[in-house]
Backbone as ProteinMPNN parsed JSONL, in Angstrom:
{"seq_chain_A": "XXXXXXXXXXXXXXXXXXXXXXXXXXXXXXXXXXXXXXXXXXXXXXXXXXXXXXXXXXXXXXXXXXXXXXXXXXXXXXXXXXXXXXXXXXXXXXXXXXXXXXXXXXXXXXXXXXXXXXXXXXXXXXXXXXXXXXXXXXXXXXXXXXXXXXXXXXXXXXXXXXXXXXXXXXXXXXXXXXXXXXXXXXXXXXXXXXXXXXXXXXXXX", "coords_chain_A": {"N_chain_A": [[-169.9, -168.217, -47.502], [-169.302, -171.605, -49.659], [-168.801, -174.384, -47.869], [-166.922, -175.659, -49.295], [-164.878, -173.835, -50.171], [-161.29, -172.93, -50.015], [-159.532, -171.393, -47.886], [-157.308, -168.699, -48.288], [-154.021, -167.362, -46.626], [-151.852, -164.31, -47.454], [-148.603, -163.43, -47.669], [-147.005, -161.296, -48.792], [-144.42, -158.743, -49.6], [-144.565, -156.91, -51.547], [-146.516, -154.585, -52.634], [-148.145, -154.204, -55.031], [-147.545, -156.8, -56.562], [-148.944, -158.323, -54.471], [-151.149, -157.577, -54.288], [-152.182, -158.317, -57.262], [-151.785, -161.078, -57.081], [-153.454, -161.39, -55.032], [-156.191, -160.97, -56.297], [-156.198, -162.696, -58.886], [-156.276, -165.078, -57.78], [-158.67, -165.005, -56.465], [-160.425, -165.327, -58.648], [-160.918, -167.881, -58.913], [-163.475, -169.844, -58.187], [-163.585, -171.593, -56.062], [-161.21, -170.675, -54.34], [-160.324, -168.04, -51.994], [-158.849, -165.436, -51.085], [-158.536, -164.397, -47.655], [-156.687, -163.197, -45.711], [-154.248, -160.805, -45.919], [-150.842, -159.836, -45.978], [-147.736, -158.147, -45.275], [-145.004, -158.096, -43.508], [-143.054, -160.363, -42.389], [-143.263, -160.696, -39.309], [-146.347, -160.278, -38.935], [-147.135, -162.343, -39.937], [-147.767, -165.217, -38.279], [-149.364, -164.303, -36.326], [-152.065, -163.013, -37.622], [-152.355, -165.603, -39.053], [-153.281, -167.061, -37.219], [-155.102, -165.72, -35.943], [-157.335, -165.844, -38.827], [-156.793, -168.377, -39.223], [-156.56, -169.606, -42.27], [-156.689, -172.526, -44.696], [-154.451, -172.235, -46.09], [-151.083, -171.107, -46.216], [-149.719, -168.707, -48.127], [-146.433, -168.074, -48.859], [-143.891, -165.299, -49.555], [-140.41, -166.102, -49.705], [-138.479, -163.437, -49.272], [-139.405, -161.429, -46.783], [-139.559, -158.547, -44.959], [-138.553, -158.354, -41.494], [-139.422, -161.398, -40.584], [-138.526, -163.933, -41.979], [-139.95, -165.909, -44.735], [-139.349, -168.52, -44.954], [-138.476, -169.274, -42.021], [-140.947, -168.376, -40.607], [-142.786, -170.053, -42.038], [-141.958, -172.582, -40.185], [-142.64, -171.389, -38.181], [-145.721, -171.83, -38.24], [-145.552, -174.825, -38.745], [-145.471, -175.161, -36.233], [-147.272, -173.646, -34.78], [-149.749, -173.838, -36.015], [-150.736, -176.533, -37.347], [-152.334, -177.508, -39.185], [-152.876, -175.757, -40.929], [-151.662, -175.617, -44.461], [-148.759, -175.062, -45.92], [-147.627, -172.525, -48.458], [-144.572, -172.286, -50.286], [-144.033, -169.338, -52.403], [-141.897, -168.068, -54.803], [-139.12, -165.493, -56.366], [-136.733, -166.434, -55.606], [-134.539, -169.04, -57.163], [-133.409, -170.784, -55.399], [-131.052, -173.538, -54.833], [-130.99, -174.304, -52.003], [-132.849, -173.051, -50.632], [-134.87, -174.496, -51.351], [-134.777, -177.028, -49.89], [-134.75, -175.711, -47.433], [-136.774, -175.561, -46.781], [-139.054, -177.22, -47.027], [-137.713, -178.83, -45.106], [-138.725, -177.005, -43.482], [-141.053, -177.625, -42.773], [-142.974, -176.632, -44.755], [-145.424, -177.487, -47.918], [-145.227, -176.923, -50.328], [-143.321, -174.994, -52.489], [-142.905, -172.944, -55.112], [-142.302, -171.327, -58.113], [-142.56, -167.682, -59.044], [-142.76, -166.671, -61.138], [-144.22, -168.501, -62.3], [-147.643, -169.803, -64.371], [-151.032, -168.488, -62.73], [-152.73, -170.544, -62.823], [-151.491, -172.784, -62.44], [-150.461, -172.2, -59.936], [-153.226, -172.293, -58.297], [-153.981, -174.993, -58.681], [-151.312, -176.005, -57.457], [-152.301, -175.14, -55.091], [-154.802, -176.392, -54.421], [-153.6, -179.001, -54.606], [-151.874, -179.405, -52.443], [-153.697, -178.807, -50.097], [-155.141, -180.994, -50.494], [-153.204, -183.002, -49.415], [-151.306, -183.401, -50.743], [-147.65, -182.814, -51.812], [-146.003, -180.283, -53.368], [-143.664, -179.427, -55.368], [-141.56, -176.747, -57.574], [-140.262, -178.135, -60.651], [-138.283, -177.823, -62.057], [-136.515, -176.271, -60.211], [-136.442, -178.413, -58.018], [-135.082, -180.401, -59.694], [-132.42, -178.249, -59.649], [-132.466, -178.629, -57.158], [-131.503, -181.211, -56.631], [-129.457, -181.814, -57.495], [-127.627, -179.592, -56.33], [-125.445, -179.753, -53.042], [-126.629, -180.482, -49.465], [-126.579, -177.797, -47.691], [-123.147, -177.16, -45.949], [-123.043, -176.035, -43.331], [-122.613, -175.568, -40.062], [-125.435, -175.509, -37.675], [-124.77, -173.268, -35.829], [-122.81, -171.838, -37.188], [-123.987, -171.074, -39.313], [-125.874, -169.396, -37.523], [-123.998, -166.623, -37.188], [-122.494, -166.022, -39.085], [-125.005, -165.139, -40.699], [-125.418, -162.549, -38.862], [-122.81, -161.414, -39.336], [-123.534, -160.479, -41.462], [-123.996, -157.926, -42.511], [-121.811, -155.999, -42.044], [-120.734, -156.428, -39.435], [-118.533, -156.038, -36.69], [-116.231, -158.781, -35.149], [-115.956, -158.382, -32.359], [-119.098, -157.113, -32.028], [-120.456, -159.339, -33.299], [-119.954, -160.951, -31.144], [-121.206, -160.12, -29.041], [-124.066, -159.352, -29.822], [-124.764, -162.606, -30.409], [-124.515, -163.486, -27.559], [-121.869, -165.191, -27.31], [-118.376, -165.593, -26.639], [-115.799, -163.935, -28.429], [-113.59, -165.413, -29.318], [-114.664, -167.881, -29.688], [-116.46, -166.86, -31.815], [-114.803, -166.15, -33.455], [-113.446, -168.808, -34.29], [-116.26, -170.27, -35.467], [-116.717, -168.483, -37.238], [-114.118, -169.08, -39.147], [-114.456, -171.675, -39.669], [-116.539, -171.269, -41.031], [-115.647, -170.159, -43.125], [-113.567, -171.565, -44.39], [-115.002, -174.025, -45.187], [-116.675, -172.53, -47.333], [-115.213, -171.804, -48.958], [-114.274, -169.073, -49.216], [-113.018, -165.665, -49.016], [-113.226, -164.096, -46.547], [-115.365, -163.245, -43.73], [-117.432, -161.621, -45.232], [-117.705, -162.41, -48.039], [-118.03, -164.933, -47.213], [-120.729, -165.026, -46.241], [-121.677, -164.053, -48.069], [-121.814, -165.679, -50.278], [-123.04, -167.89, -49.126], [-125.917, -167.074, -48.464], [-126.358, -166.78, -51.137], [-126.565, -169.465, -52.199], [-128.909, -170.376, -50.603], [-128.119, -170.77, -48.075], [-128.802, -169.901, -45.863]], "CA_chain_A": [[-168.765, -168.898, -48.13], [-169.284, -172.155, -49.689], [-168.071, -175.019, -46.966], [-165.416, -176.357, -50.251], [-163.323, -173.18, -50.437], [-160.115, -173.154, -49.509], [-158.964, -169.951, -47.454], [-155.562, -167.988, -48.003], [-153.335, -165.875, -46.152], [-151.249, -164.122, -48.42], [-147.75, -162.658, -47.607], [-145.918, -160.776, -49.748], [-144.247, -156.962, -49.136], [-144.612, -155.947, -52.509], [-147.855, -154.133, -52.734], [-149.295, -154.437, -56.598], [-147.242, -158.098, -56.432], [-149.375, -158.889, -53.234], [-152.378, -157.184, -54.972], [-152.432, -158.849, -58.204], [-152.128, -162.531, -56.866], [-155.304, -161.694, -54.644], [-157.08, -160.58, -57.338], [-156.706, -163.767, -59.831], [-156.278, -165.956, -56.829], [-160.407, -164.958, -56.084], [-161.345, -165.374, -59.703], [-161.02, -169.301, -58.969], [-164.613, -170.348, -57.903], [-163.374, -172.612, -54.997], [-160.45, -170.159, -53.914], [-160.557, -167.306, -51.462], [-158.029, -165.133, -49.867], [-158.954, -163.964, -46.111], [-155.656, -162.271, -45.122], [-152.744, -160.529, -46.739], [-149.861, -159.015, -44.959], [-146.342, -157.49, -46.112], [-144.295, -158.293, -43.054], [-143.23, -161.59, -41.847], [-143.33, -160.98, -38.594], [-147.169, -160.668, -38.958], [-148.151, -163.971, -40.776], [-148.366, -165.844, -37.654], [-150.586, -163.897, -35.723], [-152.934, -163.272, -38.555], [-152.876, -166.682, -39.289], [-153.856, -167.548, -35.745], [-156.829, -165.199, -36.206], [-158.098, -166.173, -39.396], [-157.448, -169.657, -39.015], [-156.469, -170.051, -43.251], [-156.37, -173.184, -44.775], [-153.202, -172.622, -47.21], [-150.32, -169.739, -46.391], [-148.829, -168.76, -49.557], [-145.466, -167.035, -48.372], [-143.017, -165.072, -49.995], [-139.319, -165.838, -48.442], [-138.074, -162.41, -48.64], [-139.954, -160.642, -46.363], [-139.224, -157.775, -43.819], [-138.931, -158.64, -40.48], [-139.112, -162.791, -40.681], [-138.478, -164.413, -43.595], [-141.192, -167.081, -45.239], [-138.844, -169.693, -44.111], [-138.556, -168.681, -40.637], [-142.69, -167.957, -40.982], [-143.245, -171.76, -42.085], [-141.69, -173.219, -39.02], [-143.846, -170.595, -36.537], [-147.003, -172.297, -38.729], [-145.806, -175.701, -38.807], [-145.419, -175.371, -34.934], [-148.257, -173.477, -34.033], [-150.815, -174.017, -37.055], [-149.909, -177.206, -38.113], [-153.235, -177.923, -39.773], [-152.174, -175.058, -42.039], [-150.118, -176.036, -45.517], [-147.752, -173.315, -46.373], [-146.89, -172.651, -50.207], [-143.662, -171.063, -50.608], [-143.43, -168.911, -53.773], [-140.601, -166.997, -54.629], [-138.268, -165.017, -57.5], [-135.465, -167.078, -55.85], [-134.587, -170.088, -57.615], [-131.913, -171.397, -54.965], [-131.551, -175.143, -54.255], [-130.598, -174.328, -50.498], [-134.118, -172.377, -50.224], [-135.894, -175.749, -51.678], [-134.469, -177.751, -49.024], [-135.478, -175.668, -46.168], [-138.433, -174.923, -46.882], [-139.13, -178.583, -46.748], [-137.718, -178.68, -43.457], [-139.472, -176.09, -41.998], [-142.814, -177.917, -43.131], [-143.669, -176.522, -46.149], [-145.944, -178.484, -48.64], [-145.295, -176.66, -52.18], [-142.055, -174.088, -53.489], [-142.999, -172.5, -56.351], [-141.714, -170.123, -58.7], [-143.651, -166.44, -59.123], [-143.11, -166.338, -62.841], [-145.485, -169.567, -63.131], [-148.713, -169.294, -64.527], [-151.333, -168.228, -62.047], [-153.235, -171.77, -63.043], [-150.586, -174.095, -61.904], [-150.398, -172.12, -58.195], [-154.355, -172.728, -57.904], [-153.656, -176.227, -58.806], [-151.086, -176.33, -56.504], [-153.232, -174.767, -53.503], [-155.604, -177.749, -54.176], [-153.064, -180.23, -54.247], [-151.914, -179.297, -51.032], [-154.716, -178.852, -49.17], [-155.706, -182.91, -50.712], [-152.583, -183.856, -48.509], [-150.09, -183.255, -51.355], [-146.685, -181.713, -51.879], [-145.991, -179.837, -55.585], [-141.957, -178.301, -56.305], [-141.483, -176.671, -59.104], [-139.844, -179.392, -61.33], [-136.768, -177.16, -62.16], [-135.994, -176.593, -58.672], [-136.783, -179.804, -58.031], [-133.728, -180.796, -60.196], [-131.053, -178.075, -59.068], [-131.945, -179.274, -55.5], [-131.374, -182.748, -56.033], [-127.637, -181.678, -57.873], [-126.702, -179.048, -54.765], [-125.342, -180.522, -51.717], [-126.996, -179.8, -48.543], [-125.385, -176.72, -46.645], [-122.457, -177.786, -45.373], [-122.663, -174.79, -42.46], [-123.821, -175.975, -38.759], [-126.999, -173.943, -37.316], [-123.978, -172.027, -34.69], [-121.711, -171.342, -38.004], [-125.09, -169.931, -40.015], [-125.88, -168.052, -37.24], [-122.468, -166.203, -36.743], [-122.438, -165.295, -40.87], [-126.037, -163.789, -40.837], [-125.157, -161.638, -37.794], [-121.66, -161.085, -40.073], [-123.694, -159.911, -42.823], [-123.656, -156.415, -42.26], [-119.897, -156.108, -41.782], [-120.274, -155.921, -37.721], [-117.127, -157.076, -36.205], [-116.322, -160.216, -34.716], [-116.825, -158.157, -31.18], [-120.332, -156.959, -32.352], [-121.398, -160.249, -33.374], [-119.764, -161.781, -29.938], [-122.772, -159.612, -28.289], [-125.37, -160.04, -30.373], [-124.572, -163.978, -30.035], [-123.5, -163.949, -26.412], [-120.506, -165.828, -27.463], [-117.192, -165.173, -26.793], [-114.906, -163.305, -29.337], [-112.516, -166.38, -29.716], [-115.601, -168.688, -30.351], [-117.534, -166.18, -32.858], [-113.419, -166.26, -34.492], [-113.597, -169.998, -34.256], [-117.195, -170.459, -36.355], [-116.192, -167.725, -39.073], [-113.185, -169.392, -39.556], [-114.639, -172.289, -39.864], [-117.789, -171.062, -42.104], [-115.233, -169.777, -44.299], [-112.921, -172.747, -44.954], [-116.311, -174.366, -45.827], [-117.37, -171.937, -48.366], [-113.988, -171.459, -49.798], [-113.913, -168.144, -49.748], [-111.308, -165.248, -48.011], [-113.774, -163.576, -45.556], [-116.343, -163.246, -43.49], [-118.713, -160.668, -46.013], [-117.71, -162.904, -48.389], [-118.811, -166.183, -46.715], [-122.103, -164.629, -45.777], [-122.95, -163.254, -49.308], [-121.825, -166.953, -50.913], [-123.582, -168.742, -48.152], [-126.996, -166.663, -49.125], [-126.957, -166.955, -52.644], [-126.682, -170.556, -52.218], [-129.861, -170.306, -49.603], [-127.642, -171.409, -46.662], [-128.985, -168.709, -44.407]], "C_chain_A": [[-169.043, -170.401, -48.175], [-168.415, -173.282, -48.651], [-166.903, -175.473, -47.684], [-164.938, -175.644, -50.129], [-162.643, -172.882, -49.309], [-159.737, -171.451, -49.384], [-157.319, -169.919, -47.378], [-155.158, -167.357, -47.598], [-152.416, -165.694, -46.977], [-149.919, -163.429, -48.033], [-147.151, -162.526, -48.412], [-145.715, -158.984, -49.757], [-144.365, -156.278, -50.269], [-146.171, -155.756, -52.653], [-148.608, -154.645, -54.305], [-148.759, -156.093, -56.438], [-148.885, -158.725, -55.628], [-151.299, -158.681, -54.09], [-153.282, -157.909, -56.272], [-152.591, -160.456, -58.402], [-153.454, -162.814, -55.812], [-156.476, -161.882, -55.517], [-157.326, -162.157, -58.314], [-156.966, -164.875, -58.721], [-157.967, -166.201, -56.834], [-161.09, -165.199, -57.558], [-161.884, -167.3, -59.979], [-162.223, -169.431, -57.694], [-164.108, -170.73, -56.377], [-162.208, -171.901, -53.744], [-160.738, -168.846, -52.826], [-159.633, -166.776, -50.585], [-158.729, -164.211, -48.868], [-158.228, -163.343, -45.46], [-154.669, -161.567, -45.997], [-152.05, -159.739, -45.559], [-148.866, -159.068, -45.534], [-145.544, -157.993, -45.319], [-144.179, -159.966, -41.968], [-143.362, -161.698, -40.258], [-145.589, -160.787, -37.974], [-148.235, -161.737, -39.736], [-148.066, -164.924, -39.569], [-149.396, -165.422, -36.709], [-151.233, -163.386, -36.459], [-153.096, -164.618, -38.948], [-153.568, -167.899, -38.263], [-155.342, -167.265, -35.497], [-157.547, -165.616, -37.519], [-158.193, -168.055, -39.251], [-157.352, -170.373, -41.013], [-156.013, -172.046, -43.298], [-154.918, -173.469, -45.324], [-152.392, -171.14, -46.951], [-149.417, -169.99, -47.441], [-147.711, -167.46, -49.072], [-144.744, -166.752, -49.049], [-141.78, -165.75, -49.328], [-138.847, -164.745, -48.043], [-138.607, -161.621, -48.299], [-139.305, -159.554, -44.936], [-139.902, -158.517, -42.822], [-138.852, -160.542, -39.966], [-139.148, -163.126, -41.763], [-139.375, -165.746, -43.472], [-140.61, -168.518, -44.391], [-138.98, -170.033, -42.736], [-140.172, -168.996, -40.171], [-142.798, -169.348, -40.955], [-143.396, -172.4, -41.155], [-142.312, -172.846, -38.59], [-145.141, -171.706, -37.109], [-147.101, -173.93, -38.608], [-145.877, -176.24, -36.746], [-146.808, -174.89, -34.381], [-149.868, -173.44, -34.391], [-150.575, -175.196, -38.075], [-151.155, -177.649, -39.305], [-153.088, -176.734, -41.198], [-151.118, -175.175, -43.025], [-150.094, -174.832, -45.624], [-147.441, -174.004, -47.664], [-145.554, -171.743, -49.87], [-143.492, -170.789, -51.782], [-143.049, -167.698, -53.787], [-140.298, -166.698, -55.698], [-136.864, -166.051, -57.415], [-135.418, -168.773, -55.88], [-133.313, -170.959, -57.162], [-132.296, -172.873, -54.196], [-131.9, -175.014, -52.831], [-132.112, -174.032, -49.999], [-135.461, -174.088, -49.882], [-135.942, -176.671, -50.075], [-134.781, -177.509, -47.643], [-136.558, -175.258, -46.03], [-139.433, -176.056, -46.334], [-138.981, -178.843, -45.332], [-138.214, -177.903, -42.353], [-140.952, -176.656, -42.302], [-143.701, -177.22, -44.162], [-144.244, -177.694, -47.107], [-145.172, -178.001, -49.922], [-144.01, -175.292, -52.015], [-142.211, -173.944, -54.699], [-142.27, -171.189, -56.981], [-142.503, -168.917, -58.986], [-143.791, -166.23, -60.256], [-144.114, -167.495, -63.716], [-147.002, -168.857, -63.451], [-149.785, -169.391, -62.812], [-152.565, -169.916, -61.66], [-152.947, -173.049, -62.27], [-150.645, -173.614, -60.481], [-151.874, -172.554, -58.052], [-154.225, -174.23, -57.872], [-152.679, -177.002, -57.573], [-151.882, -176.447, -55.389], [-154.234, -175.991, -53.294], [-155.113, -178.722, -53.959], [-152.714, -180.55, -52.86], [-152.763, -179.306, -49.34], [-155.716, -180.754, -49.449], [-154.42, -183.16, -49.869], [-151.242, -184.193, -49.064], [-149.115, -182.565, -51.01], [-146.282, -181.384, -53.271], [-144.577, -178.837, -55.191], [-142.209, -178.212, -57.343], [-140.488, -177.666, -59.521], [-138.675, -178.879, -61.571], [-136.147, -176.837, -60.887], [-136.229, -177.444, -58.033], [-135.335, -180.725, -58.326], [-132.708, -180.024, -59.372], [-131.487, -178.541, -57.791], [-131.707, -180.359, -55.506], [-129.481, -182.548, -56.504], [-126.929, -181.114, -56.51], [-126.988, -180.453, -54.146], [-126.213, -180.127, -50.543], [-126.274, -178.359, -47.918], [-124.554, -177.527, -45.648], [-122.037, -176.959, -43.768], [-123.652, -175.9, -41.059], [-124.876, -174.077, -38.315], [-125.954, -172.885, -36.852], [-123.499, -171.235, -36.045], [-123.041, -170.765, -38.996], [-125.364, -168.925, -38.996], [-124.958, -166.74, -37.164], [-122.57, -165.551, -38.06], [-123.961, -164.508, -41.089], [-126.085, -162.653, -39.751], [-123.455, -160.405, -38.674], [-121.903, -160.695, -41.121], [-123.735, -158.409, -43.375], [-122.788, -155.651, -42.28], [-119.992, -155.854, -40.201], [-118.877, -157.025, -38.158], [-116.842, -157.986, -35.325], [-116.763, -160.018, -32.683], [-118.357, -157.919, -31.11], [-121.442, -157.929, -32.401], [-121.017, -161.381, -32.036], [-121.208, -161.626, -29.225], [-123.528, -160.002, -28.817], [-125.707, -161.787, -30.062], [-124.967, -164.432, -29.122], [-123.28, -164.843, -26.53], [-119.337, -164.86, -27.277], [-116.38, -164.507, -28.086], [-114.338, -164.565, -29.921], [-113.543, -167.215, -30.449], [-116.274, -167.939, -31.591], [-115.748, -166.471, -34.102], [-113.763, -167.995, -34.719], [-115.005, -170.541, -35.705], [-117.371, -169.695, -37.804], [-115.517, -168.498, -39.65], [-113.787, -170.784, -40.359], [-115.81, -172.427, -41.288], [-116.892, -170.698, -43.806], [-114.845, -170.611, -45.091], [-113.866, -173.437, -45.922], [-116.837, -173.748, -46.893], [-116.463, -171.757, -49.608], [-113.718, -170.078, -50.472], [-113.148, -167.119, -48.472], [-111.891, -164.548, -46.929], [-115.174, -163.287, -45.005], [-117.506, -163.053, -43.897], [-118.943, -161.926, -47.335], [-118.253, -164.303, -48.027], [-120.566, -166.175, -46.793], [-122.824, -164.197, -47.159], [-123.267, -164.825, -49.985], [-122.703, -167.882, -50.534], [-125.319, -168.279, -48.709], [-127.3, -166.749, -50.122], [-126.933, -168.11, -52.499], [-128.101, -171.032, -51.115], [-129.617, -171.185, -48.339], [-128.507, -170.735, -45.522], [-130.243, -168.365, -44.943]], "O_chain_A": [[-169.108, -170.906, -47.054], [-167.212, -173.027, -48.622], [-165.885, -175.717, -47.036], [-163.84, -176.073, -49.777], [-163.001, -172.66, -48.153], [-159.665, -170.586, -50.257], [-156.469, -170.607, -46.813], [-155.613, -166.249, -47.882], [-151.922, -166.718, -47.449], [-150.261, -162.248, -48.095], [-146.612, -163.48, -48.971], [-146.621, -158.16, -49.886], [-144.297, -155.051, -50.196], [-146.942, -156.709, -52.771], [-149.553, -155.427, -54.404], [-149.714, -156.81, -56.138], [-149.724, -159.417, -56.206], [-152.219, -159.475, -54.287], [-154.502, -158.05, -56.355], [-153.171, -161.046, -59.314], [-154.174, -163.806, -55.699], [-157.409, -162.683, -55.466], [-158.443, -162.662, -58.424], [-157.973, -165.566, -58.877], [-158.491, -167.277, -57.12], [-162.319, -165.258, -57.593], [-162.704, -167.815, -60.739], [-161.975, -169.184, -56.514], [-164.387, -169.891, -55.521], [-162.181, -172.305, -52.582], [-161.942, -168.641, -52.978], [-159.43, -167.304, -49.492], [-159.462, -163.313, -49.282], [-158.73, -162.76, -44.499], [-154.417, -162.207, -47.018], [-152.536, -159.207, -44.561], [-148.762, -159.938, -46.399], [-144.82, -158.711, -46.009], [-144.967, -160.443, -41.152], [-143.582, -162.838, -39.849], [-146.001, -161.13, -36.866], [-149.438, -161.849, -39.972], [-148.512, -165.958, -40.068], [-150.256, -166.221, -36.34], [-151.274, -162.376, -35.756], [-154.268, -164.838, -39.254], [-154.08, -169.007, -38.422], [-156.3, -167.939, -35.118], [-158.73, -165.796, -37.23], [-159.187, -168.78, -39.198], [-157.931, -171.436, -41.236], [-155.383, -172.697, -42.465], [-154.29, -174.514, -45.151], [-152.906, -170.107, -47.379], [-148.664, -170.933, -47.683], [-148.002, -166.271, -48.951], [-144.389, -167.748, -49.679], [-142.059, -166.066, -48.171], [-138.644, -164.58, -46.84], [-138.682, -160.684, -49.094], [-138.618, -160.046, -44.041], [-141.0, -159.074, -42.833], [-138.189, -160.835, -38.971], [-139.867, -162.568, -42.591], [-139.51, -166.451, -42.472], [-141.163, -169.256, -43.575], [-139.579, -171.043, -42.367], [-140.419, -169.899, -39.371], [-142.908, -169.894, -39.857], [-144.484, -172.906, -40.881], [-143.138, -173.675, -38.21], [-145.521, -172.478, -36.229], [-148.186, -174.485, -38.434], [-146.218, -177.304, -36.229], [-147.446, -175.615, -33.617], [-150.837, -173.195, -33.672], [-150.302, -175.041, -39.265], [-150.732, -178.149, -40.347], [-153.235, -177.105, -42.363], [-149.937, -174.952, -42.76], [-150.877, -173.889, -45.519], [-147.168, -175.16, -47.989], [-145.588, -170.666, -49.274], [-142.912, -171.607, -52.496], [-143.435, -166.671, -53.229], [-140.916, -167.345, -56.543], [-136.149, -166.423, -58.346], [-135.94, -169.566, -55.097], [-132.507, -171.571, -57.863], [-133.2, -173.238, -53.445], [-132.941, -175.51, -52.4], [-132.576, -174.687, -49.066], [-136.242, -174.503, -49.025], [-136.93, -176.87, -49.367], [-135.019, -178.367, -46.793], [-137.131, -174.636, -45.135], [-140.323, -175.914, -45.496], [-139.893, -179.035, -44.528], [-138.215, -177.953, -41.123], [-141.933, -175.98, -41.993], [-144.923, -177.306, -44.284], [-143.649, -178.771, -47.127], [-144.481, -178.836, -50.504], [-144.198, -174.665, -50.973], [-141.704, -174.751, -55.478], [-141.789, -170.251, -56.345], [-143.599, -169.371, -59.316], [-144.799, -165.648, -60.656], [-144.551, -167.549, -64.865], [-147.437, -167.796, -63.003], [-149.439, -170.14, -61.897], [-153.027, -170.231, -60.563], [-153.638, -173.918, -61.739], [-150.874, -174.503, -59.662], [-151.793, -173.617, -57.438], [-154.426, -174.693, -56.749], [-152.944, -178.031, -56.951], [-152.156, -177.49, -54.794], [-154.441, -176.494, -52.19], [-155.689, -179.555, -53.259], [-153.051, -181.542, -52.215], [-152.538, -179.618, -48.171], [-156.557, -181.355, -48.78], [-154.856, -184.125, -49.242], [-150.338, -184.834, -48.528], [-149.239, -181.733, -50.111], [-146.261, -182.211, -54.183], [-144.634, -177.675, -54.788], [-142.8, -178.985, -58.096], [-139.788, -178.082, -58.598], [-137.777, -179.646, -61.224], [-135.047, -177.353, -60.685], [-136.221, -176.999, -56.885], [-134.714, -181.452, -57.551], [-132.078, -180.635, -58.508], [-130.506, -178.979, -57.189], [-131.613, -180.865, -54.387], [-128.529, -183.061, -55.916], [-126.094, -181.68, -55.806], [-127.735, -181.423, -54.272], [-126.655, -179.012, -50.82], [-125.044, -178.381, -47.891], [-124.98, -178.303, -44.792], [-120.994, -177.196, -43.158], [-124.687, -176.565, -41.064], [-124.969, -172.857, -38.45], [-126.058, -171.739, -37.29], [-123.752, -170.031, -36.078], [-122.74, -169.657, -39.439], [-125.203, -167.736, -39.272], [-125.618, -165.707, -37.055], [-122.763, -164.337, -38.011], [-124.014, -163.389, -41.6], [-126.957, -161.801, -39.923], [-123.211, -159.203, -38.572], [-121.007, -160.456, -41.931], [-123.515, -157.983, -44.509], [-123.014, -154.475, -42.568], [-119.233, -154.995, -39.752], [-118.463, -157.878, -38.944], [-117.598, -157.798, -34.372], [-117.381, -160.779, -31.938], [-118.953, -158.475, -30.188], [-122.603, -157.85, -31.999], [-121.627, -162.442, -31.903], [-122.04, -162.484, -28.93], [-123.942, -161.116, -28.497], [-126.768, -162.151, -29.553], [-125.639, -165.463, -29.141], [-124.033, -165.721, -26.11], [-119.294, -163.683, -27.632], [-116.842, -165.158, -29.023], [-114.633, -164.781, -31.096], [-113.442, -167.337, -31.67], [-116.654, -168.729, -32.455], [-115.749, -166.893, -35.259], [-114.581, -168.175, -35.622], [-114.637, -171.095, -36.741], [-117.849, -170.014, -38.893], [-115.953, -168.876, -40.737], [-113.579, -170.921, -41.564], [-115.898, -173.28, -42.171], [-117.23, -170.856, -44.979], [-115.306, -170.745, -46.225], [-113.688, -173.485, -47.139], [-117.591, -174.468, -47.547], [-116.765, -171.618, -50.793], [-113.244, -169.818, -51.578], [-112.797, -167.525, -47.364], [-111.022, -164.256, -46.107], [-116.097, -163.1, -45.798], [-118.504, -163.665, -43.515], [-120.069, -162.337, -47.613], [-119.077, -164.727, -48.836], [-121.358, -167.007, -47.236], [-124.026, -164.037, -47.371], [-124.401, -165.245, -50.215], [-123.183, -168.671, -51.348], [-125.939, -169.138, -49.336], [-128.504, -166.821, -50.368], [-128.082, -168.225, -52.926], [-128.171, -172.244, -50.91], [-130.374, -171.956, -47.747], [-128.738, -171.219, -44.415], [-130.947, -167.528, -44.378]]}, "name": "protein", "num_of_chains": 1, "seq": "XXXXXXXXXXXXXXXXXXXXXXXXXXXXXXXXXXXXXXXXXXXXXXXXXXXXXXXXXXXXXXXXXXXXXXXXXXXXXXXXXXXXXXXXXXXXXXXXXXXXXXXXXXXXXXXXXXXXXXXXXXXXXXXXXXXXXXXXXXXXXXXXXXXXXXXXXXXXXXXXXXXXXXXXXXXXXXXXXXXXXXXXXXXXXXXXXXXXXXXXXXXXX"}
């Protein structure tokens, strides 16, 4: 392997998806993926063992999500840029993606040209958004949810009940009532399922 190319780990759970961005990915001279994996909770220990220069993550993955994934990489592989590219085109996503140490957020319906392009930019020391999510994230607001009141609504996404997600928590009942209540007001909508679906499509959670 030439000492210039740039190694990828690849997550993504959809099989031909996952398949078909290896495939052109390797037709670029300089490019080379070295891992793939479907579930997020194995893209940091594969990326521990190979040691990639560039993880290109889905977000919605079984098990940890890309987002989630980023942070483990920017904590324990920091010499590793992460791409995030996704189907979802939500400001909220843009924003933490960023914060979890991501370099690049791209979209999956781009050409396969512009992600190589990216992968180089990134690995020169760049960062590349897509330019349309780029915009709606600068219009959204931030999430207006604290970390306690996101966690409380993705535990509430299921429909458990406010005892269910006391346990899961360990919080109190009154307090898990307390951070719904509060998540809701905030979202402006009439209940918990509801908070939690609004809160996700907006990539609060």
């Amino acid at each position: 392997m030439p000492a210039e190319t740039i190694t990828i780990l690849l997550a993504e759970d959809q099989a031909m998806m996952r398949g078909a961005l290896a495939v052109l990915l390797e037709l670029e001279d300089d490019l080379t993926v070295v891992a793939e994996v479907a579930d997020g909770t194995e893209i940091l220990p594969e990326a521990l063992r190979v040691r990639p220069d560039v993880a290109l993550l889905d977000i919605e993955l079984p098990g940890r999500s890309g987002l989630d994934a980023a942070a483990d990489l920017a904590r324990e592989l920091p010499d590793c840029r992460v791409l995030i590219l996704t189907t979802f085109a939500r400001p909220g996503y843009v924003q933490r993606a960023m914060a979890a140490g991501a370099r690049g957020f791209l979209a999956k319906d781009g050409p396969v040209e512009s992600l190589a392009d990216a992968i180089r930019q990134v690995v020169a020391g760049g960062t590349v958004v897509d330019p349309d999510l780029a915009r709606h994230a600068l219009r959204e607001a931030s999430s207006p949810l604290t970390d306690r009141e996101r966690d409380v609504l993705v535990a509430a996404e299921d429909g458990s009940t406010i005892a269910d997600i006391a346990a899961r928590l360990y919080l109190s009942a009154a307090t898990v009532r307390n951070y719904l209540s509060s998540a809701i007001g905030k979202t402006g909508t009439r209940n918990k399922v509801e908070a939690a679906r609004l809160a996700r499509e907006n990539g609060w959670l």
